[in-house]
N, C-alpha and C positions, 0 to 999 in steps of 0.2 A: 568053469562057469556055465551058466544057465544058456543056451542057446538063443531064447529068445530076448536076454535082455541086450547078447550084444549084437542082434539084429536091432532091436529096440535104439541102442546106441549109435549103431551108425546110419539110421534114419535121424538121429539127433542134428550130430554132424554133416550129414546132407541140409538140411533144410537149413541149420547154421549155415553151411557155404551160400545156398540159396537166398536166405535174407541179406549176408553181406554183400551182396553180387548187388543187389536192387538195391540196398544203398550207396552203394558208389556210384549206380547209374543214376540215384535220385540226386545224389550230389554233383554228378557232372550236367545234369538238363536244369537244375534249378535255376542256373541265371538267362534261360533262356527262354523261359516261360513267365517269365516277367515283362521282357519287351516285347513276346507277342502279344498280351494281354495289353498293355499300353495301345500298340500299335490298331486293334480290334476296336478299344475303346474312343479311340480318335479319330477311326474312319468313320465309326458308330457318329460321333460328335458332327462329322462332316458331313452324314449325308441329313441329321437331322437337320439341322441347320440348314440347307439347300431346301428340306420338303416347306419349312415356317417361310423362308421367304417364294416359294412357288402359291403357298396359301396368301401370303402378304399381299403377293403383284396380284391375285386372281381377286383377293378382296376391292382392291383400291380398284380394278377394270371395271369389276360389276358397277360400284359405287359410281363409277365417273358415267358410265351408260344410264344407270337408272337418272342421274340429274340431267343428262343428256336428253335423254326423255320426256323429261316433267319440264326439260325449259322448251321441247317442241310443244307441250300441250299449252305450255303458258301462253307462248307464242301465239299459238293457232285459235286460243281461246281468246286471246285480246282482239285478232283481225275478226272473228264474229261476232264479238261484241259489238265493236267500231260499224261494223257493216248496218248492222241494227238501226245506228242512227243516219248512217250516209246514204241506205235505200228508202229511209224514211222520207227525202226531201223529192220532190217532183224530179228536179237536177240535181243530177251529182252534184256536192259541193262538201265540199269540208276542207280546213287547216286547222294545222297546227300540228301539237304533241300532247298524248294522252297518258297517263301513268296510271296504269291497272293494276291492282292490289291482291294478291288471293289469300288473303291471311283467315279468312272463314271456310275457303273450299278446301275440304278433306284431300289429301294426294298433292296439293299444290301449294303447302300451308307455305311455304319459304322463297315461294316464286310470283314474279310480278313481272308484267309485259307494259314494256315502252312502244305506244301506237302513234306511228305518222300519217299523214295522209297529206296529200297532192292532189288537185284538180287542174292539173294546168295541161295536160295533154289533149290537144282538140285534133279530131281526126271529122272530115266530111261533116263539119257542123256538130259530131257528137262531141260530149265531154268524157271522160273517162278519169274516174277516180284509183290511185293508186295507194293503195294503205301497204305497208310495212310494219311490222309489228316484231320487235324482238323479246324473246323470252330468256330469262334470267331466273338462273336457282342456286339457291345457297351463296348470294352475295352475285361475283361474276365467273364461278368457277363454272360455270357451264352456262353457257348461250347456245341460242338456236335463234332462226329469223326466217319469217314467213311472209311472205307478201304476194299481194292477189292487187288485180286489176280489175273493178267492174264499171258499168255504163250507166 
């Protein structure tokens, strides 16, 4: 016979053993590459899951701070309103309860301040007026309460 062809042939024969060799190995690792892929795909699942609710809690914080906020300013804008009219008068004086609306002020469209005021503290013949004013945003999910004492 030809020399080269049965070098040719048992280069055949070799790479025969060589492919049956990598399919019994393909055969033996095939069920085990299934539940590492599971396993990948469900840590995969678990850490997304973790990042949505870290964005979740950081959304609802902001949110609760910024109404937190807007019911200090409510607050703080009702006791200068009130002041408006209580340093109007020669003597302190004022009662009652005031309900302040901000349904036209841009930034405070959802917030309104409940304003008290008290004149009954006499010190050395002065009077001194005490206003209290609380600020409410988005219904009662956030208050805030500001109160000043003036002469």
């Amino acid at each position: 016979m030809f020399p080269e062809f049965s070098r040719l042939s048992s280069l055949k024969k070799a790479s025969l053993k060589k492919t049956s060799l990598q399919k019994s190995s393909l055969k033996k690792s095939g069920g085990f590459s299934l539940p590492v892929a599971i396993f990948i795909i469900v840590i995969l699942a678990l850490i997304a899951v973790a990042v949505n609710r870290l964005v979740e809690t950081g959304s609802r914080s902001y949110v609760a701070s910024l109404l937190s906020s807007r019911a200090f300013y409510a607050a703080e804008s009702g006791v200068q309103l009130s002041l408006i009219q209580v340093l109007d008068t020669p003597v302190c004086s004022c009662s009652g309860v005031t309900d302040i609306s901000f349904t036209n002020v841009s930034g405070l469209s959802a917030c309104r301040a409940v304003v008290s005021c008290d004149d009954s503290l006499v010190i050395n013949g002065d009077t001194y007026c005490t206003l209290s004013s609380r600020g409410e945003c988005d219904g009662t999910n956030s208050q805030r309460t500001v109160e000043v004492r003036v002469k």
